[in-house]
PLY file of the C-alpha trace (Angstrom):
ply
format ascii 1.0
element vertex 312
property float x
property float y
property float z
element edge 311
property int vertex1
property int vertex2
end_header
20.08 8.49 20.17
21.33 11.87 21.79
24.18 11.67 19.42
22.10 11.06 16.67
19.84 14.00 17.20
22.63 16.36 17.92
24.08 15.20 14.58
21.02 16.23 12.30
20.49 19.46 14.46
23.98 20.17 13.51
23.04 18.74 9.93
19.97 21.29 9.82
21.87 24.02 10.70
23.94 23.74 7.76
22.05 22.92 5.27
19.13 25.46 6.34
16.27 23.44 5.05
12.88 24.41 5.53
10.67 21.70 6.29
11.79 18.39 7.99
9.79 15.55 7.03
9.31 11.93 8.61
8.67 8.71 6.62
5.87 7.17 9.41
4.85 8.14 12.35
7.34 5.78 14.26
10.18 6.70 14.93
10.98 9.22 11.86
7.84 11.00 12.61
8.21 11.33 15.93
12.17 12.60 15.44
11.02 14.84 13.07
8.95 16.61 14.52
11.55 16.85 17.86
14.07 18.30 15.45
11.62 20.75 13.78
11.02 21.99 17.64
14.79 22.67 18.75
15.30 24.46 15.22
12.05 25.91 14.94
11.66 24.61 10.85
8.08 23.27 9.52
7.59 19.85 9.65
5.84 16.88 7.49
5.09 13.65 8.64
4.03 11.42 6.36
1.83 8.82 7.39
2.08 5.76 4.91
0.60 2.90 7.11
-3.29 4.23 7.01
-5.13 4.72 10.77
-3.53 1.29 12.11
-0.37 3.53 12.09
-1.55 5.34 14.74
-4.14 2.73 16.67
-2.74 0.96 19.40
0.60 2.65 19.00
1.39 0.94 15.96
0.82 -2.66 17.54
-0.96 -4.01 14.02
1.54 -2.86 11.52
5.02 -4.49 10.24
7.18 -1.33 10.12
7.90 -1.11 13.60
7.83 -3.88 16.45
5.13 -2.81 19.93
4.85 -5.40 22.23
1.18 -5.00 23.00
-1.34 -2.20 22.43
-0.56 0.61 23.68
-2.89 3.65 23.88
-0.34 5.52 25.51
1.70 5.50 22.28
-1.49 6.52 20.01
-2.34 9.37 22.15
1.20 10.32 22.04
0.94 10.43 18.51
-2.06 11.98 17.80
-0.89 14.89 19.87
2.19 15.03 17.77
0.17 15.15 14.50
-2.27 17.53 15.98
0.34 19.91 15.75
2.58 18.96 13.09
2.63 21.31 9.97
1.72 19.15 7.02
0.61 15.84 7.31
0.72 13.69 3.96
-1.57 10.34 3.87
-2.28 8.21 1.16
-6.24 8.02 1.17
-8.98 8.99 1.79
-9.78 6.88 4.74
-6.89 7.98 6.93
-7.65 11.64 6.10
-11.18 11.28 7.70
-9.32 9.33 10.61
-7.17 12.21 11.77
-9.41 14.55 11.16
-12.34 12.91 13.23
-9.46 12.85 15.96
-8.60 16.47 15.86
-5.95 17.02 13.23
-6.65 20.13 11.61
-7.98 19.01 7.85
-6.15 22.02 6.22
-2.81 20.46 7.37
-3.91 16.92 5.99
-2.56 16.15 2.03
-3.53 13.38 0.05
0.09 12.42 -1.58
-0.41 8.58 -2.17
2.62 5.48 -3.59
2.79 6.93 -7.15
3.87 4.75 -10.15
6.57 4.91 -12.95
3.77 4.54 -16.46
6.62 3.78 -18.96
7.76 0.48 -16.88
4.21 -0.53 -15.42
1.91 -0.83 -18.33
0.31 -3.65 -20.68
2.82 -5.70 -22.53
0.60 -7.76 -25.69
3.75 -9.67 -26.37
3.16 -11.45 -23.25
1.44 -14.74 -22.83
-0.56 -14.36 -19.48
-0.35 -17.75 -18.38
-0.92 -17.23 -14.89
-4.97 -16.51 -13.52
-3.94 -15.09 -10.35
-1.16 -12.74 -9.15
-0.32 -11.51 -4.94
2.56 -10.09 -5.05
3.42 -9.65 -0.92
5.63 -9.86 1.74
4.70 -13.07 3.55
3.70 -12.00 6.77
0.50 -12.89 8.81
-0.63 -8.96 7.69
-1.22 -10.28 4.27
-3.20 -13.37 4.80
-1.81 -15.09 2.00
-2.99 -18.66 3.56
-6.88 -16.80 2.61
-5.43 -16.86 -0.44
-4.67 -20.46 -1.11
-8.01 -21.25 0.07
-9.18 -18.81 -2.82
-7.05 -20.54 -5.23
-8.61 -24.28 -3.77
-12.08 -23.05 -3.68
-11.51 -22.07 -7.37
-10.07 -24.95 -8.83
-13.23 -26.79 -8.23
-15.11 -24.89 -10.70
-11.83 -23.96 -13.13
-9.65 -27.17 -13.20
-7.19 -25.55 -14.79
-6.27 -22.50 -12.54
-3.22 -21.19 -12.46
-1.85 -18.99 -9.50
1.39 -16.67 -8.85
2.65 -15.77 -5.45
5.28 -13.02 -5.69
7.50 -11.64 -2.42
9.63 -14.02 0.32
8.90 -13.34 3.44
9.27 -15.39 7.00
5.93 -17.24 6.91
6.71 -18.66 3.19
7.79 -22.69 4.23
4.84 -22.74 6.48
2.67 -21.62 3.52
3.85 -23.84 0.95
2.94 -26.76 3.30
-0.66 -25.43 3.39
-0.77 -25.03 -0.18
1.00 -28.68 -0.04
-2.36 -29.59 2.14
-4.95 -27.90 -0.08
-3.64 -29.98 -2.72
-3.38 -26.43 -4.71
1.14 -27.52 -4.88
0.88 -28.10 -8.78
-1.08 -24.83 -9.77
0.47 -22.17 -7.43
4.28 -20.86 -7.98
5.98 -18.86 -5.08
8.48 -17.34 -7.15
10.23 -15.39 -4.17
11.27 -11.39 -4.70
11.50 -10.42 -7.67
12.37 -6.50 -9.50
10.88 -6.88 -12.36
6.95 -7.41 -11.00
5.78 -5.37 -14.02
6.60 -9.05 -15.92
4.69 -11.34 -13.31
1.68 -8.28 -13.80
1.96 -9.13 -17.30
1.57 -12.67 -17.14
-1.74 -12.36 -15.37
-4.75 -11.69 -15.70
-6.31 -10.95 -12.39
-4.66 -9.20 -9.20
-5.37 -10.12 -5.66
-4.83 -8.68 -2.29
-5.90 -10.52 0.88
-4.43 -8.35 3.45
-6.38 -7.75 7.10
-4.46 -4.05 7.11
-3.18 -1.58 4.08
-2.81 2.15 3.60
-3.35 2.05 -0.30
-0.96 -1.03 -1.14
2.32 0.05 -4.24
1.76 -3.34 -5.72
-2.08 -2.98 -6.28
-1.45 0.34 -7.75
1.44 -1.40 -10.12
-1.09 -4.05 -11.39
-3.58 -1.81 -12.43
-0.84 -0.05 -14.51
-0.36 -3.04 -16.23
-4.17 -3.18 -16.84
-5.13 -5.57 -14.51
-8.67 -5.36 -12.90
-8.49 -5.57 -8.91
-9.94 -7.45 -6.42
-8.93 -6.48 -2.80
-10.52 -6.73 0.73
-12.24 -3.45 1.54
-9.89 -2.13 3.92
-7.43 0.82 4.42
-8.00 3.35 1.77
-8.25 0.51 -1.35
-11.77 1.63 -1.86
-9.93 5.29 -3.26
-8.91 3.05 -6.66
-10.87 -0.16 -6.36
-13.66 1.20 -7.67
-16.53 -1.96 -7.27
-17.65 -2.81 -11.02
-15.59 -0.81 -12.65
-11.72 -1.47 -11.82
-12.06 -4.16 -10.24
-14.12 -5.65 -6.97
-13.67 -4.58 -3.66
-15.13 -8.01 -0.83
-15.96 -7.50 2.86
-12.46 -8.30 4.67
-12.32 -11.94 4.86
-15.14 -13.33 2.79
-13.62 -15.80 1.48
-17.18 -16.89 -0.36
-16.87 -12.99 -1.69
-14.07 -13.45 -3.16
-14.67 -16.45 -4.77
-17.50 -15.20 -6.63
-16.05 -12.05 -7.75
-12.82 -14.18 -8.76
-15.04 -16.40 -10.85
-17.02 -14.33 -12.62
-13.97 -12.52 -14.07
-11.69 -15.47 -14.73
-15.45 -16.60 -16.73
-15.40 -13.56 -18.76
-12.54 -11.86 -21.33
-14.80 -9.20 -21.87
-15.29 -8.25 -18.45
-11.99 -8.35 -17.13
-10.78 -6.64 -20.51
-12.90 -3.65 -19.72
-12.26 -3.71 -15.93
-8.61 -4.23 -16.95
-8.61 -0.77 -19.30
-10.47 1.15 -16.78
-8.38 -0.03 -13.79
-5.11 1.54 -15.89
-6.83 5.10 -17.24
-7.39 5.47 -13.24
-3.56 5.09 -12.24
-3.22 7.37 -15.46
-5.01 9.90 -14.20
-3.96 10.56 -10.71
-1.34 7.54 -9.60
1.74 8.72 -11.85
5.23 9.95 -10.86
4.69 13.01 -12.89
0.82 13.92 -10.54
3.20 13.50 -7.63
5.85 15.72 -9.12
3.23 18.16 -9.70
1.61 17.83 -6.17
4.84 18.39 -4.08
5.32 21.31 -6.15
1.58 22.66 -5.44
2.49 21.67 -1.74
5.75 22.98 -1.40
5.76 25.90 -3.19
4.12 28.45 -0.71
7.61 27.71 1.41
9.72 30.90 -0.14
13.06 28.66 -1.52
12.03 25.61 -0.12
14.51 22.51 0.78
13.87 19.68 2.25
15.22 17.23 4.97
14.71 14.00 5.41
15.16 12.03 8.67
0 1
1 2
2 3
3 4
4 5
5 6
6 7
7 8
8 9
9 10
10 11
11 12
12 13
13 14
14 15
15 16
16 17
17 18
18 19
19 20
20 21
21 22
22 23
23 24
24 25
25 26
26 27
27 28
28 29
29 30
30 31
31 32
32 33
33 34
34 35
35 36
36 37
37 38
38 39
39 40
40 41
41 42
42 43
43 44
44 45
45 46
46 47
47 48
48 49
49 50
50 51
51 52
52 53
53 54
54 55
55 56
56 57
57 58
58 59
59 60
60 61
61 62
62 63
63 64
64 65
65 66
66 67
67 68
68 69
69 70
70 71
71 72
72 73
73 74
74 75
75 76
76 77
77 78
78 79
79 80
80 81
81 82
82 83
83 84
84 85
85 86
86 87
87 88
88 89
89 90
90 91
91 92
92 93
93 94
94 95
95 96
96 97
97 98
98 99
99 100
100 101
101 102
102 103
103 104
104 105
105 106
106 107
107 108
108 109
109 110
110 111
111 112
112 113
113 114
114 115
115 116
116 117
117 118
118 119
119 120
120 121
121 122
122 123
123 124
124 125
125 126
126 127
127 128
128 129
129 130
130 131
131 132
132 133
133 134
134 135
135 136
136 137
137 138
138 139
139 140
140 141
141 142
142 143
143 144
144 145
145 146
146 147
147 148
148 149
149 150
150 151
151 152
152 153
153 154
154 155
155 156
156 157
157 158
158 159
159 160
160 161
161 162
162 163
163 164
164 165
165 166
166 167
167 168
168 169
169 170
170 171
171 172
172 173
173 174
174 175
175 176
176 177
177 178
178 179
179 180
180 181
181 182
182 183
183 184
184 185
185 186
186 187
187 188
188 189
189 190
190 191
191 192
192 193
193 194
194 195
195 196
196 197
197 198
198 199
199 200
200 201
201 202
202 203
203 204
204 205
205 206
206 207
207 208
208 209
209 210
210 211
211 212
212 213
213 214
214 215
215 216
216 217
217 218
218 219
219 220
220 221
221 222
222 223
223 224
224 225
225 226
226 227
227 228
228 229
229 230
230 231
231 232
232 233
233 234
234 235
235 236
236 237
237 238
238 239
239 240
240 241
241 242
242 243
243 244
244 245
245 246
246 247
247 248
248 249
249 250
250 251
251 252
252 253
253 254
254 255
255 256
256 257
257 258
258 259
259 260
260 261
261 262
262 263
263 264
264 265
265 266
266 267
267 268
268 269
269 270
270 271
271 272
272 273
273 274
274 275
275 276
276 277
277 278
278 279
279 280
280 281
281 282
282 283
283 284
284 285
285 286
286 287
287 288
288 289
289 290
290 291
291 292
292 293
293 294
294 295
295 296
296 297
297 298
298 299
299 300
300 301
301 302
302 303
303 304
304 305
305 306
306 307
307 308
308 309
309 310
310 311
């Protein structure tokens, strides 16, 4: 690690940048900043995860491994971020978070997962043969055994359900044996990782996210591109796009009876999830696009006179 510090000091010192920034708190953050003290440059941490970044040291996220809860570790990093330069977040939610534990709000930017219009939008040519879509990494975070359940609870009132599962991930055999158990085998696909998600968005017509934990979840954001109404837990900083009625429907955590009704009632109605569907995609349109993020680094940036930046 010593090494590895004295290497991007020595990197820094070349290149002269002027801010140092840090992709989560843990351990880029936290190196970041350490680097921005011995060379006396601004630093940006970007905090992607949402407050459970920071809570518990980390313990209830996937990006980093803490053996237990530690609030050693979150006070450790709340001190860090009260004195960090600029500190980008992806909602709303995590904004009030730090601020209501001393970060300075004029040093907190929203800057959220932006998306590429010209690959993620509504393809007509498309049969959307699939109800459903979660496109996730499966890992205990995203709950996708809640979603099974969803997809049983459903099939008694729409036979003919049909359900996409999207993303490979460790818990995946175990989960296809529960689906196996719900008898749900025949109307759910786990199609493993995929690039192209824009065409599994395309075949749908609903998107789902069961998650216990997000920050503002990239694949939600994608899905709405591709004019797909939302219907999400209301957790993290979801609430910023899921808007409850009109892009979608946002359910208290785990209600699984929640989500069954608000599932229904759009899988009952073309109309409904049409208009959902079109206002879900003007919202990523205005606000969610590479080119807004261009444009907000640039409003961020540019008070730095010939600004560069470094990336650890």
């Amino acid at each position: 690690m010593a090494l590895r510090v004295g290497a991007l000091c020595w990197e820094i010192a070349r290149s002269r940048p002027t801010v140092i920034m840090g992709i989560y708190i843990m351990p880029h953050g936290l190196i970041a900043f350490a680097l921005g003290r011995l060379t006396r440059r601004r630093v940006c941490i970007h905090v992607i995860g949402g407050p459970r970044e920071i809570i518990d040291g980390g313990y209830w996220v996937d990006q980093w491994q803490v053996r237990r809860p530690s609030k050693r570790l979150e006070r450790l990093y709340l001190a860090v971020l009260r004195h960090t330069d600029m500190i980008m977040v992806v909602g709303s939610e995590t904004k009030r978070y730090l601020v209501a534990q001393g970060v300075p709000a004029e040093r907190v930017h929203l800057m959220s997962s932006k998306i590429d219009p010209e690959r993620f939008h509504p393809m007509p040519q498309i049969a959307r043969d699939y109800d459903l879509v979660l496109t996730a990494q499966l890992i205990p975070r995203k709950r996708v055994d809640l979603f099974l359940r969803l997809v049983a609870d459903l099939r008694r009132l729409h036979s003919h359900i049909r359900a996409v599962v999207v993303g490979d991930g460790p818990q995946r055999p175990e989960l296809e044996s529960i689906a196996a158990r719900l008898d749900v085998s025949g109307c759910v696909d786990f199609v493993g990782f995929h690039e192209e998600t824009e065409m599994y968005y395309n075949r749908a017509k609903i998107f789902v996210l069961t998650s216990s934990a997000e920050g503002l979840s990239l694949a939600m954001l994608e899905a709405m591109a591709c004019g797909l109404p939302a219907v999400v837990p209301a957790v993290g900083d979801l609430a910023d796009v899921v808007r409850d009625g009109e892009t979608g429907y946002l359910v208290p955590d785990d209600d699984q009876e929640a989500f069954v009704r608000a599932l229904s009632r759009l899988i009952e109605s073309d109309d409904l999830r049409q208009r959902l569907g079109q206002t879900a995609r003007a919202t990523i349109l205005d606000g969610y696009t590479v080119h807004d993020g261009a444009r907000r680094w640039d409003e961020l940036l540019s008070s730095e006179p010939r600004v560069s930046v470094h990336s650890v």
